[in-house]
N, C-alpha and C positions, 0 to 999 in steps of 0.2 A: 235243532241248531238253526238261529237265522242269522243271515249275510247281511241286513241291511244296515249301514249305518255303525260299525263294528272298526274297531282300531285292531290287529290282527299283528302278534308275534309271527314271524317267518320260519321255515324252517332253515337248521343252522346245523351241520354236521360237528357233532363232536361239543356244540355249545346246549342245543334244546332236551337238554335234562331237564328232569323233576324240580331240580332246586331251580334252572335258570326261568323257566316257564311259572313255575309260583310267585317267581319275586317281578316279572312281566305283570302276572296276575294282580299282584301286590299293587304296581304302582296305576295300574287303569286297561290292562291289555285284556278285553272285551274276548279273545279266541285266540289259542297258545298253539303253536305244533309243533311236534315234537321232532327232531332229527331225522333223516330220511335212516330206514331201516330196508336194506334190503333183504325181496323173499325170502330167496334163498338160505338166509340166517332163521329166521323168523320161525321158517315151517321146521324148526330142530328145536324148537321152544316149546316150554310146557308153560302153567299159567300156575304161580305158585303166592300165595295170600301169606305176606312176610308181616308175623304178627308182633315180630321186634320192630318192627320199624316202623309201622302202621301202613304197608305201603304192598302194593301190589304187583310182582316180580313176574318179568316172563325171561326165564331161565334156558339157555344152550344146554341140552342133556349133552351130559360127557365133559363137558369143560366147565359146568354149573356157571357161565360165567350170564351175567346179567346182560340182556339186550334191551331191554324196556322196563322204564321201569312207572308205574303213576299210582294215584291215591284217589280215593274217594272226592278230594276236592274239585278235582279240576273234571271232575267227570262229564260233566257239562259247558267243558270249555275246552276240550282236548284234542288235539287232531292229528291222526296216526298217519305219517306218510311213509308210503311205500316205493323201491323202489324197485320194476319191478320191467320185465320184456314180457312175460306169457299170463296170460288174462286166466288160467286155470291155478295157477303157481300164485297169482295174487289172490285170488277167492280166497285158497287155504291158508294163505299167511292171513287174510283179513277176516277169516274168521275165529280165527283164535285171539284176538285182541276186540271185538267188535261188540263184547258185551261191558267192555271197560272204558272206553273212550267215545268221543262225541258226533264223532265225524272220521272221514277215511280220506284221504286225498294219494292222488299216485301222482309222482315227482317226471314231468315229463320239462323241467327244463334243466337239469342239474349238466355244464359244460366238462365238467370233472371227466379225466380220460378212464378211469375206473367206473365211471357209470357210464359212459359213451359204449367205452370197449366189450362191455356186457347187452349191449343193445337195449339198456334200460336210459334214463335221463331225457337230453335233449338229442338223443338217439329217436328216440320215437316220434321227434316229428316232424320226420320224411314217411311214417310209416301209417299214415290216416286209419288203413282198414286194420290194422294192428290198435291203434288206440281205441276203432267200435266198439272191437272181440270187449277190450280188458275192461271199460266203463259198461258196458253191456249187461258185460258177465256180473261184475259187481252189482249195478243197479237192481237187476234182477233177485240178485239173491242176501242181498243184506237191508235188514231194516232201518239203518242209519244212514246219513247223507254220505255221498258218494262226490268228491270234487278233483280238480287236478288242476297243476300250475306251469304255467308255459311261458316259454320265450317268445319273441317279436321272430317271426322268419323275415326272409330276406327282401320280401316287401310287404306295406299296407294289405296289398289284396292279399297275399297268401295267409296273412295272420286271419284276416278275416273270416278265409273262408274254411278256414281247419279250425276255429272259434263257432262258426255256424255244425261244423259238423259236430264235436263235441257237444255243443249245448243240447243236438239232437238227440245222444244219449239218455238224458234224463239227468245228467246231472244236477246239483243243486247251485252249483256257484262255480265259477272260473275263476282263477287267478292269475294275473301277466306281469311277468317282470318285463318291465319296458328297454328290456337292452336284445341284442339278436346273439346267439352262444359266440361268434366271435369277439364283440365288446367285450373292453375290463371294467373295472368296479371304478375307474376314472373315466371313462366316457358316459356322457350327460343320459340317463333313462330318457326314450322318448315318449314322454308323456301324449305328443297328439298322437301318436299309434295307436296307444292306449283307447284314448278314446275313439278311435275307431269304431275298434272292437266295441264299445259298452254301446256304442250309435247302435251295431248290427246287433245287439243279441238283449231276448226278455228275463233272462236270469242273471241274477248279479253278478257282476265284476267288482272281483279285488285289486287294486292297484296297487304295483309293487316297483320303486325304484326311487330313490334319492329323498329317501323322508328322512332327515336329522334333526329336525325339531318338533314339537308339538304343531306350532303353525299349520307345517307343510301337509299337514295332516289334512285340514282344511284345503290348503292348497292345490294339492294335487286331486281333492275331489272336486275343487271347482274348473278343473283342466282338464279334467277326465271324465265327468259324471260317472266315475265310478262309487257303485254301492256303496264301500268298504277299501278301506286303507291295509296295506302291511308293509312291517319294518324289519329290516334284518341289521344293518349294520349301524345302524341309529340305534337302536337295540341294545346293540350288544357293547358299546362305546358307552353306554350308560341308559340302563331298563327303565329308569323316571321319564322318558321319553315322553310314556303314553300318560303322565299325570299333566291336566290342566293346570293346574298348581305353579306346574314349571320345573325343572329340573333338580333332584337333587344332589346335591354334593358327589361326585365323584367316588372320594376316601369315603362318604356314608354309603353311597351302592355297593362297593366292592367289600365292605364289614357285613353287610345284609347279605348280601350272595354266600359268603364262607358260612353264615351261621345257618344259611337254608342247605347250605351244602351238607352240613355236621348234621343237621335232625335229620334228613334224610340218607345220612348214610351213601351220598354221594363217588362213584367212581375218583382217585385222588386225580389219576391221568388227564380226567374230562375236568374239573374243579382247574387241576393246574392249566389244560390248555385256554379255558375261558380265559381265566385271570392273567394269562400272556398276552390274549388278542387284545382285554382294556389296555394292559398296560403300555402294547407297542403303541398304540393311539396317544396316550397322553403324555406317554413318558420315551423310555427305553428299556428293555432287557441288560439292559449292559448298568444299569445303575444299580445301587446296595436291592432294592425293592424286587428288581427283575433280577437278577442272580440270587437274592434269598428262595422266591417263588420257584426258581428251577433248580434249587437243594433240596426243596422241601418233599418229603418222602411220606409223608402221610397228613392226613385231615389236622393230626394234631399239631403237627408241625406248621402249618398254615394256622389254626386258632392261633400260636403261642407269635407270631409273624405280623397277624392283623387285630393283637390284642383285646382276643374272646378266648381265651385259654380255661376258665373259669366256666365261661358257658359250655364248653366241648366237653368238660368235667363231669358239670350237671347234667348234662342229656345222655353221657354213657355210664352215668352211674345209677340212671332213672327212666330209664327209656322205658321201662312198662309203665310207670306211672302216666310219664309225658304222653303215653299214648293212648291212657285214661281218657285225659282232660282236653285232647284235640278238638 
């Protein structure tokens, strides 16, 4: 896996499934990751080769229910984040995924009160000799790259100098979202922060905060000399982001999304929530569109919605073939 120069899907609770991270893929996203998956879940998984689906399941023993799920394509473009407080609890969860995906990243900025109140997210970092243990531990014993993503602490020098200490680990790349955990997703990323850090440190920085167009992409590498760009809510408002091309159509991302949803056998809950977060963006929930989407009760009920009823047809009535010719 290299960092340099790399347009970078974010991780996205409840959005960075299979289907949303292929259709990223799809329109130019150079390195996808996948939703923060905490240990704890993780280490009750087994590693199960789903040859309906062509796709590779790691499975919650006892409640068979799917926690991760990816596929041969993205296998060199994938990036498993953890989210995780004890650096022996993340080995074991990171080695039971480590021969499937491309990369490993531990989630040390996530503000969410359920990742704080476990002392996993942007919990960990007040916790420096805690973050050594758990990249250490890792480095040490997985043959894949080892990264993690951080917030801006509550000054320049302290981001700095817990950026110094990380890099010390061996990791292969950092990541910083330019906001500090108390900011909302309305106050401006600070990009000189940003570059701070990329000034003080020889391993690459990814830059993460207020990319909504292709441009900023550029943008924000030449305000940051950061390595490498990622995008979360650019993203997820419409995946064509990362196409030079330039954006497509809205109504054509959100037709492309359901049909990646349907081959892949997609979670209906995770499908439906994506498709709410585009629609509050452009639209409303309260319109025919967003009250259809929160009727809908399964994959099929969405084809028959966004007018691929026909394709939802063909791939469940042909899925060992379709998984032929992949």
């Amino acid at each position: 896996m290299e960092y340099e120069n790399k347009l970078v899907l974010a991780p996205m609770v409840r959005v960075g499934t299979l289907p949303f991270r292929l259709l990223a893929a799809q329109y130019g996203a150079d390195i996808t990751y996948g939703e923060e998956i905490i240990d704890h879940k993780l280490v009750k998984c087994e590693r199960r080769v789903n040859e309906c689906v062509g796709c590779i399941d790691f499975v919650e023993k006892g409640t068979e229910n799917v926690v991760f799920r990816t596929c041969n394509q993205e296998r060199n473009r994938v990036v498993f984040q953890i989210g995780t407080s004890d650096a022996v609890r993340a080995l074991t969860a990171a080695q039971i995924v480590c021969k499937d995906v491309a990369a490993v990243d531990i989630n040390m900025g996530c503000p969410k009160s359920f990742s704080i109140s476990g002392g996993m997210g942007a919990a960990l970092l007040t916790k420096p000799e805690l973050i050594h243990d758990i990249l250490t531990t890792l480095r040490r014993n997985l043959e894949i790259p080892v990264t993690c993503k951080i917030r801006l602490l509550r000054s320049p020098q302290d981001t700095v100098e817990l950026a110094r200490r990380i890099e010390k680990t061996g990791v292969s790349a950092l990541a910083v979202h330019g906001r500090r955990v108390a900011d909302r997703p309305r106050d401006p990323a600070k990009w000189d922060e940003i570059a701070d850090v990329v000034a003080a440190l020889s391993i690459p920085v990814i830059a993460n905060g207020d990319v909504f167009k292709y441009d900023d992409f550029q943008c924000i590498k030449d305000a940051t000399g950061a390595s490498s760009v990622m995008v979360a809510r650019g993203a997820l408002w419409n995946a064509s982001i990362f196409s030079p091309l330039g954006k497509v159509p809205w109504e054509d991302v959100k037709r492309e999304y359901i049909r990646k949803s349907i081959f892949w056998d997609n979670d209906i809950k995770s499908t439906k929530h994506t498709l709410k977060e585009m629609i509050m963006h452009y639209s409303s929930l309260e319109l025919p569109e967003g009250k259809a989407v929160i009727k809908s009760e399964s994959l099929a009920d969405l084809a028959k919605l966004y007018g691929v009823a026909s394709y939802y047809q063909f791939v469940n009535e042909n899925r060992f073939l379709v998984n032929g010719i992949r």
